[in-house]
N, C-alpha and C positions, 0 to 999 in steps of 0.2 A: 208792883207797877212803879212805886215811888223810884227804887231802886235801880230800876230798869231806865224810867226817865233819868234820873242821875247820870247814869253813866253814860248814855244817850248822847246828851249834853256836853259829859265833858270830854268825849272821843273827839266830839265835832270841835269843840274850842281847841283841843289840841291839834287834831288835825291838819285845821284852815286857819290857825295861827304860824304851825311851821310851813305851810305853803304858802302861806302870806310873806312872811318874811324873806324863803328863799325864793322867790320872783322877785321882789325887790331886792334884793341884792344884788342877783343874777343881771336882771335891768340895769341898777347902778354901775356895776361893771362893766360891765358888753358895750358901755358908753366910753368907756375911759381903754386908749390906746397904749398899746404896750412900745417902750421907747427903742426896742433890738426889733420893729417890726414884723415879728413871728407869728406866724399862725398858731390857730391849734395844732394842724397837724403836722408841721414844721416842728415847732416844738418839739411834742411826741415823737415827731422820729428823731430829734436831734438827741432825745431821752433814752430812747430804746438803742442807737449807736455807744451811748456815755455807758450805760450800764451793761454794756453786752448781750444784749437781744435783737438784733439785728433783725431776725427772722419775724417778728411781729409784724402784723400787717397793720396800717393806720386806712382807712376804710369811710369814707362819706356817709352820713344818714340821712334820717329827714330832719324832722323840728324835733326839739326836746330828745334826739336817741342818742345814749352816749353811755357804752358797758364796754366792756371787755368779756369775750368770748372766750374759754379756753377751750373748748371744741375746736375750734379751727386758729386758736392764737394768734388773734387780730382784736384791734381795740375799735372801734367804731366811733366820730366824734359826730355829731349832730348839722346842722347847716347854723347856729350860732356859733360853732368851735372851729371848724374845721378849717374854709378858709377865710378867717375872721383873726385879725391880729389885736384882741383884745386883753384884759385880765383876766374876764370870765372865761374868755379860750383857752389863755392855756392854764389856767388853774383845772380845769376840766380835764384838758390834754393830759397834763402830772398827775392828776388825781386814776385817769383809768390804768396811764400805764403804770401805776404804782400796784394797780390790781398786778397787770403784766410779770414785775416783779416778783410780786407774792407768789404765782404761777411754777416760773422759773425759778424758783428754791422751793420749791414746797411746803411755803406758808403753811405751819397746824390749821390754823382755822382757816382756811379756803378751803383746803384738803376737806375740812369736816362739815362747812357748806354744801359743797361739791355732793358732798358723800350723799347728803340727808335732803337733795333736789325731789328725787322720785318721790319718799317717803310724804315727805310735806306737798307734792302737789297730788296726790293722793288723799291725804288728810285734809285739805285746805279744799278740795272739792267735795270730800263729803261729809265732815264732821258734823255739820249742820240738818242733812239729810239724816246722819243717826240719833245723835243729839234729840232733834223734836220729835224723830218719831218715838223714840224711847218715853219721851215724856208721854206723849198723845195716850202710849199704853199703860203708861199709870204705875202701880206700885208693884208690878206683876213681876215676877223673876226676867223675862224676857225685855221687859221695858226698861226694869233696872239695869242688869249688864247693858241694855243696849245705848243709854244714858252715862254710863261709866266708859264705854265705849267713846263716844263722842269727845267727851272729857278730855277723854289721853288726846286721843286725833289733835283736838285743839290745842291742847301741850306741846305738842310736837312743832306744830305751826311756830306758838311762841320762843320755844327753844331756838327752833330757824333765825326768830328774827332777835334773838339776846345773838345767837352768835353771828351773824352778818354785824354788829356792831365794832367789834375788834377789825372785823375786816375791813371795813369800809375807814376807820378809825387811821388806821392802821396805812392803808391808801393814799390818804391825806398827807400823814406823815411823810412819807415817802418824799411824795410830789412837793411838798413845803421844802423839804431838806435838799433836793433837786434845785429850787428854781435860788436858793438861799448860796449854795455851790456853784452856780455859773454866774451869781454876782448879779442877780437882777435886783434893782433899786430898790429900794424899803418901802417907799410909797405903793408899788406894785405887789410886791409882796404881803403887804398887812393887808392889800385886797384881795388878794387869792387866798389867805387866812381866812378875810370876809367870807368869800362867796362857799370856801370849801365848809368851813364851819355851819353856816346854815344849810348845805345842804345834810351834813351830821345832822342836825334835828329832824330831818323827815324819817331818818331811821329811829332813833330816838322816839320820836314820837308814834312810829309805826308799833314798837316792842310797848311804850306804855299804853297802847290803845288795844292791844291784843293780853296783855294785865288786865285789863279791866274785864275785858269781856270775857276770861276765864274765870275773875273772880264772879262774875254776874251770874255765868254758869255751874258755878260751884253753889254761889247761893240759893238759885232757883231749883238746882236738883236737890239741894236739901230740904228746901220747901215741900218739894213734890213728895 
């Protein structure tokens, strides 16, 4: 139980410290105008033209929605990015069609995200469901495999999210090295470092909170 509460604990401080942070960022930026007065999705497309991707769609959301699809190869910017000519906009903007990118060359690790979506929302729905009931059954052959079962499921999960970290990483890159090549001012720039940066910690902190919880379940089936 000690251990349980431990981790508990420190899921949550990790958590709701990288949300903390990347809101305020997000905020600080989205206040500060961008001086070539670009949108998000201005930007974005002026991106997708420089780099040869014409064909991408730049796509309206709601609050907070902002992925790239490569089912239909369209980037989607949120209603803070889209038509908002701020830092956090188009740092957002650069940062998804930098997914775009990765796309159109066949990035290894999107490729290998891509691959392992079915598998992990499969696992990620029920590793839990096998996991406890495995315990519930105790030391029994059936309870055990069914508890080793679990295990992997959850490994799987974690693997997901070590490797979305290159990708997302990776994104960023991109879109920094973009907005640094059309010459936008350094001020503007070290804030879309800001804003992309933190949002790196939510991944980050996604992959070491799915750590923890494997080691928890590692020690608790040992226990059992």
């Amino acid at each position: 139980m000690g251990f349980y509460m431990f981790t508990m604990f420190i899921t949550l401080v990790i958590g709701g410290s990288a949300s903390l942070y990347v809101n305020h960022m997000l905020k600080k930026y989205s206040n500060v105008p961008t001086t070539t007065g670009l949108t998000g999705s201005q930007m974005a497309r002026r991106m997708t033209l420089d780099k040869g991707i014409p064909q991408v769609g730049i796509l309206p959301g709601g609050p907070n929605v902002d992925h790239f699809d490569p089912r239909t190869n369209s980037v989607t910017l949120g209603t803070e990015a889209y038509n908002v000519p701020s830092v956090t906009a188009i740092a957002t903007a650069v940062h998804e069609v930098g997914h775009a990118c990765q796309y159109a060359e066949g990035y290894t690790f999107m490729k290998l995200r891509s691959a392992m979506v079915p598998v992990v929302n499969l696992a990620s729905n029920g590793w839990m469901i096998v996991f406890f009931i495995g315990l519930a059954m105790g030391a029994s052959g059936m309870g055990t495999a069914m508890v080793k079962l679990g295990i992997i499921m959850f490994a799987a999960v974690l693997v997901f999210h070590l490797v979305t970290l290159p990708v997302e990483f990776d994104a960023s890159r991109r879109g920094l090295a973009y907005l640094q090549q059309i010459g936008v001012n350094q001020t503007e720039l070290q804030g879309a470092h800001g804003v992309l940066r933190a949002c790196a910690l939510t991944y980050v902190a996604a992959a070491l909170t799915a750590l923890l919880q494997l080691l928890y379940m590692l020690a608790i089936s040992r226990d059992n």
